[in-house]
ZAZA-978342 format. One record per residue (C-alpha): x, y, z; residue number from 1. Coordinates in nm, 3 decimals, m for minus. Layout:
# ZAZA-978342
[[X; Y; Z]; NUM] ...
# end
This chain:
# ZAZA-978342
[[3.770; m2.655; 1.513]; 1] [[3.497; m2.482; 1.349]; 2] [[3.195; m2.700; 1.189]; 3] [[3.096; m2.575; 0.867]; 4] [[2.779; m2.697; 0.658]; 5] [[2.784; m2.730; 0.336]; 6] [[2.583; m2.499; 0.059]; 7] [[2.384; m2.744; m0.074]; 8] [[2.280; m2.929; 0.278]; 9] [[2.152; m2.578; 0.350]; 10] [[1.936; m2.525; 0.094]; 11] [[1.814; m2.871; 0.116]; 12] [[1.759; m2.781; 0.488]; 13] [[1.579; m2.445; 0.322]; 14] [[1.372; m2.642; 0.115]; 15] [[1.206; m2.837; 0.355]; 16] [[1.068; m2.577; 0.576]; 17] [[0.797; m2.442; 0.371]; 18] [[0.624; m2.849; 0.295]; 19] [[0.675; m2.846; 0.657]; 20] [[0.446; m2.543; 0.732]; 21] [[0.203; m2.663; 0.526]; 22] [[0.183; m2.988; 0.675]; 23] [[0.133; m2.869; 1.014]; 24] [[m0.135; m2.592; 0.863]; 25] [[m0.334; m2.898; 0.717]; 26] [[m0.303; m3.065; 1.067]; 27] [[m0.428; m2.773; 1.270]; 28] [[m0.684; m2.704; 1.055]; 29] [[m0.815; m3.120; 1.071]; 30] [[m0.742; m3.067; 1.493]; 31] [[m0.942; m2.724; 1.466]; 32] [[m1.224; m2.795; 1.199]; 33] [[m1.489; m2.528; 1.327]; 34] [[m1.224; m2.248; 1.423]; 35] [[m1.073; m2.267; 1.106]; 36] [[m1.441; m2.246; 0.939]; 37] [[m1.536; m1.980; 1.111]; 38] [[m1.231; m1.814; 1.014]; 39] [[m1.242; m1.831; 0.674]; 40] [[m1.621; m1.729; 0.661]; 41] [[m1.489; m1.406; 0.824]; 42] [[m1.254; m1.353; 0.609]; 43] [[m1.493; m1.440; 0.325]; 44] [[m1.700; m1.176; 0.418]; 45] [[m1.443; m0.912; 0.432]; 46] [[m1.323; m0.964; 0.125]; 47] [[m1.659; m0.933; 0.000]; 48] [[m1.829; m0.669; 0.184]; 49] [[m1.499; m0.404; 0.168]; 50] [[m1.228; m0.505; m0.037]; 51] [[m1.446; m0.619; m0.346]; 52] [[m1.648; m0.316; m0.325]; 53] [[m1.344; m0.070; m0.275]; 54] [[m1.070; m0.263; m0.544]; 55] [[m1.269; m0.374; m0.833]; 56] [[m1.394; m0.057; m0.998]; 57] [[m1.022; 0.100; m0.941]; 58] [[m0.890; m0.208; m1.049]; 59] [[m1.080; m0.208; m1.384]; 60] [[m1.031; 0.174; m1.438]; 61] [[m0.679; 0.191; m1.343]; 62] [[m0.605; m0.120; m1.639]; 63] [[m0.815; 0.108; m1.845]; 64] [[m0.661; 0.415; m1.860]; 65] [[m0.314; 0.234; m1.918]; 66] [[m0.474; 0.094; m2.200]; 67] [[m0.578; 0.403; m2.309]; 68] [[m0.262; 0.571; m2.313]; 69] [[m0.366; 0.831; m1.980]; 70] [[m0.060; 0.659; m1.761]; 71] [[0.167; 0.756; m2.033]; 72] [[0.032; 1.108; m2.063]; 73] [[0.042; 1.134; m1.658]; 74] [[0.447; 1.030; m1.663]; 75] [[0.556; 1.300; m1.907]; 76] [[0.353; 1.546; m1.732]; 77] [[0.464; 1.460; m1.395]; 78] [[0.840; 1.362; m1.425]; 79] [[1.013; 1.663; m1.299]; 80] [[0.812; 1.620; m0.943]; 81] [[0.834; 1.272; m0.929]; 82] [[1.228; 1.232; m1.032]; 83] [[1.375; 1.503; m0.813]; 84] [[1.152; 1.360; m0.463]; 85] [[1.153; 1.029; m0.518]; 86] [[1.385; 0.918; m0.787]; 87] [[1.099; 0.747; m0.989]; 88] [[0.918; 0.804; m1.326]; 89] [[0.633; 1.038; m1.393]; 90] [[0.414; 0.748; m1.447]; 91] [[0.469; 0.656; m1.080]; 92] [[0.250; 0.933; m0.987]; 93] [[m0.036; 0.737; m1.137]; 94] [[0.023; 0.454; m0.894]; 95] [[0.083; 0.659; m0.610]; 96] [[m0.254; 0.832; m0.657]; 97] [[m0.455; 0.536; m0.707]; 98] [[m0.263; 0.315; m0.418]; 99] [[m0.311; 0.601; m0.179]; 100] [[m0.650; 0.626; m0.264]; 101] [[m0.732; 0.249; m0.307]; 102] [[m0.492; 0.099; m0.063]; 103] [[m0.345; m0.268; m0.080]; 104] [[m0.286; m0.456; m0.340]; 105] [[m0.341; m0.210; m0.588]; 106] [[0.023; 0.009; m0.560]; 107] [[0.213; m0.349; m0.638]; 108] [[m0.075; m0.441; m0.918]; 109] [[0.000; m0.112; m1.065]; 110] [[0.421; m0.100; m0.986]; 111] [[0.422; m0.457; m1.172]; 112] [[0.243; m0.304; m1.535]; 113] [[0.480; m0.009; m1.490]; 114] [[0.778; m0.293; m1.514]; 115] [[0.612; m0.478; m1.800]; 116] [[0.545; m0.186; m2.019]; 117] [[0.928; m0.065; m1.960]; 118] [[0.809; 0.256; m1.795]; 119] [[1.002; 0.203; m1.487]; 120] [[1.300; m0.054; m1.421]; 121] [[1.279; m0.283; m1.137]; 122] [[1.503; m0.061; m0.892]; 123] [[1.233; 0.190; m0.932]; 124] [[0.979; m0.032; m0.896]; 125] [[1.117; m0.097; m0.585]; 126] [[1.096; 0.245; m0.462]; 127] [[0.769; 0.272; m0.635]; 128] [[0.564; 0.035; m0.440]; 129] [[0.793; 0.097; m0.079]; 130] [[0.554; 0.423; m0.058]; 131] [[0.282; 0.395; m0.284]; 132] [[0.104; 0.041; m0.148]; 133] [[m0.050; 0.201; 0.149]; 134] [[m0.395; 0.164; 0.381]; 135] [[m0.696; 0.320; 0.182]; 136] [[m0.928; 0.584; 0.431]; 137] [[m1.214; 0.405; 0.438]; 138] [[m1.014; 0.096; 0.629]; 139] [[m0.873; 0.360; 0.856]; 140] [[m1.150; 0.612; 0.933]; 141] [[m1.432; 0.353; 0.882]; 142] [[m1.358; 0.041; 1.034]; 143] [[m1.045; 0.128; 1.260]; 144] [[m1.194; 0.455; 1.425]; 145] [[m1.578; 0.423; 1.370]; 146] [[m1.580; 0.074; 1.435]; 147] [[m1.328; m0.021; 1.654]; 148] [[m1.205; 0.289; 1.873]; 149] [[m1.524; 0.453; 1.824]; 150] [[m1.400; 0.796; 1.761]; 151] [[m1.390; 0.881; 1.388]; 152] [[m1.138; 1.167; 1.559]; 153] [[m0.850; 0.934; 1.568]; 154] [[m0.916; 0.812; 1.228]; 155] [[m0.807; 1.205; 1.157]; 156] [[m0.466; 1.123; 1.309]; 157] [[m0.425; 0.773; 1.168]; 158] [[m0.454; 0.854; 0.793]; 159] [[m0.246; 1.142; 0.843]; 160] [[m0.014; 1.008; 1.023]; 161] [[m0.016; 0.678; 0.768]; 162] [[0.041; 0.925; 0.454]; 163] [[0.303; 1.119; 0.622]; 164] [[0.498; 0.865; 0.699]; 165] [[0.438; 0.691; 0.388]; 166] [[0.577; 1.016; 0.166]; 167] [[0.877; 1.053; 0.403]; 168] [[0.950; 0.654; 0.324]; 169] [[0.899; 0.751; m0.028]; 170] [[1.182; 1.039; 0.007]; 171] [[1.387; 0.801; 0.208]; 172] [[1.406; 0.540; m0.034]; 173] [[1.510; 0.784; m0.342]; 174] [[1.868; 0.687; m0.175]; 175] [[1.798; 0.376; m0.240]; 176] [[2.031; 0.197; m0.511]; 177] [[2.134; 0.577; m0.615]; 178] [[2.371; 0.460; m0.894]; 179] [[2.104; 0.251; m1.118]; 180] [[2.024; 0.369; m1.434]; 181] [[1.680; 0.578; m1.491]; 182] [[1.424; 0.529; m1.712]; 183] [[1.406; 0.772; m1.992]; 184] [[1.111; 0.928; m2.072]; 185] [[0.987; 0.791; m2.398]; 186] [[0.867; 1.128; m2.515]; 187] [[1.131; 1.262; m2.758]; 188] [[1.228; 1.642; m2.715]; 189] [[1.133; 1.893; m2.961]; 190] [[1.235; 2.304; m2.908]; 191] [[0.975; 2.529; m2.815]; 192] [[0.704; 2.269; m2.723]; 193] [[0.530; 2.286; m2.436]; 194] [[0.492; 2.003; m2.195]; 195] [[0.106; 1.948; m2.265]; 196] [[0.226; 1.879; m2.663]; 197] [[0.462; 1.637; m2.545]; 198] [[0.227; 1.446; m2.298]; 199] [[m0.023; 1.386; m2.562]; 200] [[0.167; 1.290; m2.829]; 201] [[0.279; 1.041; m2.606]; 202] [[m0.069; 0.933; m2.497]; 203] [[m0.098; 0.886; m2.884]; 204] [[0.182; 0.693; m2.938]; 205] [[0.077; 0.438; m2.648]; 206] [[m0.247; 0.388; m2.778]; 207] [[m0.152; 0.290; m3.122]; 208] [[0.145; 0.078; m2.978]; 209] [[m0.141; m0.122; m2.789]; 210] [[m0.417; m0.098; m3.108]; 211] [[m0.686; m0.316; m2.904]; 212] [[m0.995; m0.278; m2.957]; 213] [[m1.205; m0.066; m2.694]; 214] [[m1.409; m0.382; m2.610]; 215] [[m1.142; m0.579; m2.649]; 216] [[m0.941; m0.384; m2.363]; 217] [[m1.210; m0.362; m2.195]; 218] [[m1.281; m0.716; m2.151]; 219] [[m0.888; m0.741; m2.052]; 220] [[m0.940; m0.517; m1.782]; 221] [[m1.220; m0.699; m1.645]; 222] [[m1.100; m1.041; m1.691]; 223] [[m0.785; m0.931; m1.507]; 224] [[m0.922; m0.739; m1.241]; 225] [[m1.139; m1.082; m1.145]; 226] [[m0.883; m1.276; m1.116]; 227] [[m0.658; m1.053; m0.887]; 228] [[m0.894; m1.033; m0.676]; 229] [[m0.983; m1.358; m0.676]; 230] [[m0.604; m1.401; m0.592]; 231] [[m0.658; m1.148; m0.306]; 232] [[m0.934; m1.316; m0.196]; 233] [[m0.764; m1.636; m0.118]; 234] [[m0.478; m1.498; 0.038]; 235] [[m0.745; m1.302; 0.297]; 236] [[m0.923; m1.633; 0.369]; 237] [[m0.557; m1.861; 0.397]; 238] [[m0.381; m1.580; 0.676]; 239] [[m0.757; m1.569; 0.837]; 240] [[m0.732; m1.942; 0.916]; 241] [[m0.380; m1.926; 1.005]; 242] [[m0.432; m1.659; 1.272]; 243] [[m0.733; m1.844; 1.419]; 244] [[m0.548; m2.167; 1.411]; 245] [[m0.194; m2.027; 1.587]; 246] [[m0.433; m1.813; 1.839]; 247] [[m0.638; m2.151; 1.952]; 248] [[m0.305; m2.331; 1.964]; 249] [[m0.154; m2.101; 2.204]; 250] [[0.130; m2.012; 1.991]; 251] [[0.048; m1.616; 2.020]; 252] [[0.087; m1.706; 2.403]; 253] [[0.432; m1.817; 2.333]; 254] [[0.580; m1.480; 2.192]; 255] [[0.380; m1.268; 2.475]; 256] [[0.723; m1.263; 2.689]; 257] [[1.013; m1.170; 2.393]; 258] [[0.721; m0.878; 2.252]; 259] [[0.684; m0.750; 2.586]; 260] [[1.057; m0.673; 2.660]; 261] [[1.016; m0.467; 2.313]; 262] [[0.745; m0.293; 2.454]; 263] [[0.928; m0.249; 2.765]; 264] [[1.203; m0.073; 2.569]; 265] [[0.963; 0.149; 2.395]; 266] [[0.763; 0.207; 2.747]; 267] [[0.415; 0.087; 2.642]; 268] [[0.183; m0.116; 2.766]; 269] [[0.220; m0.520; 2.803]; 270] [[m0.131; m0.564; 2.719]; 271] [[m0.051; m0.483; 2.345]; 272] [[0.112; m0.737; 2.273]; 273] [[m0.148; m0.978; 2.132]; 274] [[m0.203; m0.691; 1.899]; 275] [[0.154; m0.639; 1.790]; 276] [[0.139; m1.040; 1.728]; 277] [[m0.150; m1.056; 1.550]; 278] [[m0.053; m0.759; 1.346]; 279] [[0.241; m0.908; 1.202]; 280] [[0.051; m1.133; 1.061]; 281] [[m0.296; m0.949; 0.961]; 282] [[m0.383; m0.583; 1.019]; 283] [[m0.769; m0.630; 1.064]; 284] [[m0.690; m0.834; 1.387]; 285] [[m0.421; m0.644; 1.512]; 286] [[m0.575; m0.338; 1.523]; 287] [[m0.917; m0.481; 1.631]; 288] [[m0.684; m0.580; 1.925]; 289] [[m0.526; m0.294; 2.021]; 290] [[m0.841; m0.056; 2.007]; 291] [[m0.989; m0.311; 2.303]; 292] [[m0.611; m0.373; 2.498]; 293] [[m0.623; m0.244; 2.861]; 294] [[m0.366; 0.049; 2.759]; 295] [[m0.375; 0.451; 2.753]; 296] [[m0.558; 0.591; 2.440]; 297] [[m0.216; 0.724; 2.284]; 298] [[m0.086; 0.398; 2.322]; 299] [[m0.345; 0.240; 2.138]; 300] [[m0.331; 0.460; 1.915]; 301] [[0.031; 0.456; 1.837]; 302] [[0.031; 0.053; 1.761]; 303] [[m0.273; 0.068; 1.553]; 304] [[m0.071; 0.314; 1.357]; 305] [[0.231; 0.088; 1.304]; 306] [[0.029; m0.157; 1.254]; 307] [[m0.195; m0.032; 0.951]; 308] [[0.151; 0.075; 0.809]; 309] [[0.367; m0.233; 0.835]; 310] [[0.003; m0.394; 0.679]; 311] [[0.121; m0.741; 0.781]; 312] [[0.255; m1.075; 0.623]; 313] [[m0.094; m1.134; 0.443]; 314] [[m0.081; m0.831; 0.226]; 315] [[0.304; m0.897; 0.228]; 316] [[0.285; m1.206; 0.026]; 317] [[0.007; m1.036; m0.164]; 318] [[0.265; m0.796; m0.322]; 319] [[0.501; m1.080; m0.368]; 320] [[0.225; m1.283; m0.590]; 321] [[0.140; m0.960; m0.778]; 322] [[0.559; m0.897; m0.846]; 323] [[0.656; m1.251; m0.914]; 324] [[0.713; m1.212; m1.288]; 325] [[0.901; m0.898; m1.242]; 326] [[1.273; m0.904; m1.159]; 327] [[1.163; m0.704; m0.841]; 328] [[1.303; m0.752; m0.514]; 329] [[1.072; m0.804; m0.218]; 330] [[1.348; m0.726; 0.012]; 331] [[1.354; m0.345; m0.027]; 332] [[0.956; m0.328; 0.016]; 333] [[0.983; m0.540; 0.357]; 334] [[1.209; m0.281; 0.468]; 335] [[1.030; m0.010; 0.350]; 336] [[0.742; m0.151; 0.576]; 337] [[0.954; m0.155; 0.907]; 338] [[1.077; 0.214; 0.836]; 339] [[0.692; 0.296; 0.775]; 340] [[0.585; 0.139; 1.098]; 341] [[0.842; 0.322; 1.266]; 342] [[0.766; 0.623; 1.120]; 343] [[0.401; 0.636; 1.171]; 344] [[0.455; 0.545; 1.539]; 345] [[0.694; 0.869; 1.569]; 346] [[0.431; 1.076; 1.361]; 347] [[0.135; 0.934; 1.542]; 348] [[0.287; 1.033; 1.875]; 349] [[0.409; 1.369; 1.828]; 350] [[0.007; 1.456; 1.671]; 351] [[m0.154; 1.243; 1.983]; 352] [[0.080; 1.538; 2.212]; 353] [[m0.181; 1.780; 2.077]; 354] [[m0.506; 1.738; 2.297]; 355] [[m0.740; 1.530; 2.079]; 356] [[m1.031; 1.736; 2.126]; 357] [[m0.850; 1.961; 1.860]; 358] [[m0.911; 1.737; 1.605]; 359] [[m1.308; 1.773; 1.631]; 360] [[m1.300; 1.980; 1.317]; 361] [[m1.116; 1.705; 1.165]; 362] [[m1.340; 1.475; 1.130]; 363] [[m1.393; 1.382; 0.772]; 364] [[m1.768; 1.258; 0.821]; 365] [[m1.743; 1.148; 0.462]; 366] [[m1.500; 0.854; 0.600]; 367] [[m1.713; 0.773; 0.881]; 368] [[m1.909; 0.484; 0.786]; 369] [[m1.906; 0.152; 0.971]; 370] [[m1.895; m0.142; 0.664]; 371] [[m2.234; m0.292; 0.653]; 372] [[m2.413; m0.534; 0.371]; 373] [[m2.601; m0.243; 0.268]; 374] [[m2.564; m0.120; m0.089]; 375] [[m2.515; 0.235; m0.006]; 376] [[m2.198; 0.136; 0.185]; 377] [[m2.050; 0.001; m0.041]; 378] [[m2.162; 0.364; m0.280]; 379] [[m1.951; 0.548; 0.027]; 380] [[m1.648; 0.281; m0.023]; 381] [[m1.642; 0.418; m0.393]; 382] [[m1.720; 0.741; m0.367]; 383] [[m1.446; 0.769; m0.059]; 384] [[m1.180; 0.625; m0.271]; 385] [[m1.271; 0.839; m0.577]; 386] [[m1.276; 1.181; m0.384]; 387] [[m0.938; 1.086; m0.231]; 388] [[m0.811; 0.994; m0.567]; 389] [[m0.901; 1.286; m0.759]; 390] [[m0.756; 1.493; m0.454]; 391] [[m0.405; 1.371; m0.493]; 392] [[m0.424; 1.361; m0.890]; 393] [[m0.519; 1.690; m0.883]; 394] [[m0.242; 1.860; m0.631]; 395] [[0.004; 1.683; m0.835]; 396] [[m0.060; 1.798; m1.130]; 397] [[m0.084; 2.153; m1.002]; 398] [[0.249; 2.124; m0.766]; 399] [[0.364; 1.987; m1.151]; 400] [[0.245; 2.290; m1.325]; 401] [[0.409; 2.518; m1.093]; 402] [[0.755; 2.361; m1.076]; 403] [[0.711; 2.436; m1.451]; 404] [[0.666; 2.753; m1.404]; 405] [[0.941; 2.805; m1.199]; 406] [[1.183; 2.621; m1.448]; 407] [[1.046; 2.883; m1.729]; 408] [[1.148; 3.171; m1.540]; 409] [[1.467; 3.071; m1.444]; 410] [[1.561; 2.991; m1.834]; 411] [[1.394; 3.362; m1.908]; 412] [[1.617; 3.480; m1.666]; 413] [[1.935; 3.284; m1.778]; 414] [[1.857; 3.417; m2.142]; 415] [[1.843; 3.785; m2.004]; 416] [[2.167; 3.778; m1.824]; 417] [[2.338; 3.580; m2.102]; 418] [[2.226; 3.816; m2.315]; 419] 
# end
C-alpha cells in the first residue's frame, strides 16, 4: 500500500520552510552577534568600494539610452546576428554588451526593460539573461588574479574562459523553447531602404512614444539606478552574514564529505571543497578560497572558474528580484548557470594545458588593479568597464555590417541568375 500526501498538505509543508529559515537566520545571528557584524561591514564595503563604483554610471547610462531611443536603434541594426546565434532580438545585443562589460545584476536589470517595453517576450528573455548576466573583468583580473592568486596571468585565462563559455551557453540555449513565437521587429519594411534608414526611424519613433522630458528621464534614470542598487546592496550584506553565520556554525563542515566524493569523481583536490561550498552560495568567498586551498595551480584555477560562472545563490536571487514582475522563468537561468560552470571548467582546463608562461603577453595591465578606497580605482573600475563595453559594441556592429553585406550579394546574385 502506497502512502500518498495530499496537494495541499504539501504546499502547506512548502510554505513553512522559508519562515523557518528565517527564524533560524535571526537566531544565529543573536548566537553570533560580532561574526555576523563583521560580516556585513565586509560586505558593506564591497558593495561600496567595487560594485557602486563599477554599476551606477552603467546603470544610469544604460536607462538613458533606452530612454533615448539608442536600444531601439541597436535591435534593428543588430537582428540578423542576434536571431540566427542566439534566437533573441537585436535589442539583446545591447544587454549583452553592457552585462559583459558591467557584470551582475545589470544583464537581468536590462533583460527585465526589454520585457516591459515588448521588445523581447519572456522565452527570450530567458535566453537573454542565461548568457548575457556574466562576471565583469575588473572582478576577475583585479580582485581574483591580482588579489587573490597573485598572477594577473590567470586573470587572462579566467575572463576568457568565462566569455567563452558564456557565448557557447548563449548558442546552447537558442534550442531552448524552439517553437515560441518571436518578437517582430517593430520597424516596418519599406523597398530599397537601407538598414541605417530603418534603425533611425525607429530610434525616432521610440523617443516620441516615451515624450519625457530630458530632465525628466534623466531624473528616472537616476532615481532608478539608486534604488537597484540599493536592492543589490542588501542582498550583498544578507548572503555575507549568512555565509559567516553557516561557516561559524560548522554547517560548511557538514557537506565537506558528499562535495568531496564529487571531487573525487572529477579527480581534484579534497581541499577545495570549502571553496566549492562557499561558492554556491557567494563567489567573492569561494574563489578567495580556492586561490589559498592546498591544491595544484590548474586545479585552483579550474574551480575559481566555475565558480565566477555559476556566480552563486546571492546574485541568483538578485536576478530573481530584478525579474519578479516579468512572466520570466528563473528556472531556465539556474540551468543556464550549471551548463556555464561546466563549461568554463572544460574551457579553463583545456587553456591551463598550454604552459602558463605563454600567457605573459596576455596580461591586460589595464585590468590589473587591486580595489582600494582610492579615487583613481574606482576611475580604472569605469574606465575598465567602458573600454570593454565599447569593444563588444563595436565588433558587433561590424560582424552586423558584414553579414549585411553578405546578404546584399547573395540577392545581387539571385537577381543576375533570375534574370
Amino acid at each position: 500500500m502506497r502512502l500518498r500526501i495530499p496537494k495541499s498538505k504539501v504546499a502547506k509543508l512548502s510554505q513553512m520552510i522559508l519562515p523557518a529559515v528565517a527564524v533560524m537566520i535571526t537566531i544565529a545571528i543573536i548566537r553570533f552577534p560580532e561574526e555576523a557584524f563583521q560580516a556585513a561591514f565586509e560586505g558593506l564595503d564591497v558593495w561600496f568600494n567595487i560594485v557602486l563604483p563599477a554599476l551606477l554610471p552603467f546603470f544610469i547610462g544604460s536607462q538613458l539610452l533606452m530612454g533615448l531611443g539608442v536600444v531601439h536603434f541597436m535591435g534593428v541594426l543588430l537582428e540578423p546576428l542576434m536571431r540566427p546565434l542566439f534566437n533573441v532580438p537585436g535589442a539583446g545585443s545591447f544587454v549583452m554588451a553592457m552585462g559583459l562589460a558591467s557584470g551582475y545584476p545589470l544583464g537581468a536589470m536590462l533583460t527585465a526593460k526589454l520585457v516591459k517595453k515588448r521588445l523581447c517576450n519572456a522565452r527570450e528573455a530567458e535566453r537573454l539573461v542565461s548568457f548575457s548576466n556574466t562576471a565583469d573583468p575588473l572582478f576577475m583580473v583585479g580582485a581574483v588574479a591580482v588579489g587573490m592568486f597573485k598572477d594577473v596571468r590567470v586573470g587572462s585565462i579566467i575572463a576568457l574562459s568565462h566569455y567563452i563559455s558564456a557565448l557557447l551557453v548563449g548558442i546552447a540555449m537558442r534550442f531552448y523553447s524552439p517553437k515560441s513565437e518571436k518578437t517582430p521587429q517593430v520597424a516596418s519594411v519599406r523597398k530599397n531602404e537601407s538598414i541605417m534608414l530603418k534603425a533611425t526611424r525607429e530610434l525616432l519613433r521610440a523617443r516620441k512614444e516615451d515624450a519625457r522630458p530630458f530632465g525628466q528621464l534623466l531624473g528616472d534614470c537616476i532615481k532608478d539606478s539608486i534604488n537597484s542598487l540599493l536592492l543589490i546592496l542588501g542582498f550583498i550584506i544578507l548572503f555575507s552574514v549568512v555565509i559567516r553565520i553557516i561557516t561559524v556554525a560548522g554547517f560548511v563542515n557538514m557537506l565537506v564529505p558528499a562535495v568531496n566524493v564529487l571531487l573525487k569523481i572529477f579527480g581534484l583536490d579534497e581541499s577545495l571543497s570549502p571553496a566549492i561550498i562557499s561558492g554556491i552560495f557567494e563567489i567573492t568567498l569561494g574563489t578567495k578560497l580556492a586561490s589559498a586551498a592546498d591544491a595544484p595551480l590548474i586545479q585552483r584555477v579550474i574551480v575559481a572558474s566555475a565558480i565566477i560562472a555559476w556566480s552563486g545563490i546571492s546574485v541568483h536571487f538578485q536576478v530573481m528580484s530584478m525579474l519578479s514582475n516579468t512572466d520570466v522563468k528563473i528556472l531556465p537561468y539556474i540551468m543556464a548557470r550549471v551548463l556555464h560552470a561546466l563549461l568554463a571548467g572544460i574551457v579553463t582546463y583545456i587553456m591551463m594545458a598550454i604552459p602558463i608562461e605563454g600567457f605573459a603577453s596576455w596580461s591586460m595591465p589595464v585590468f590589473a588593479i587591486a580595489p582600494s578606497r582610492t579615487s583613481e580605482s574606482w576611475l580604472n573600475i569605469f574606465a575598465v568597464s567602458s573600454q570593454v563595453f565599447m569593444f563588444l559594441f563595436s565588433l558587433l556592429v561590424l560582424l552586423s555590417t558584414i553579414l549585411y553585406l553578405i546578404k546584399g550579394f547573395e540577392i545581387i546574385t539571385f537577381k543576375v541568375i533570375k534574370k
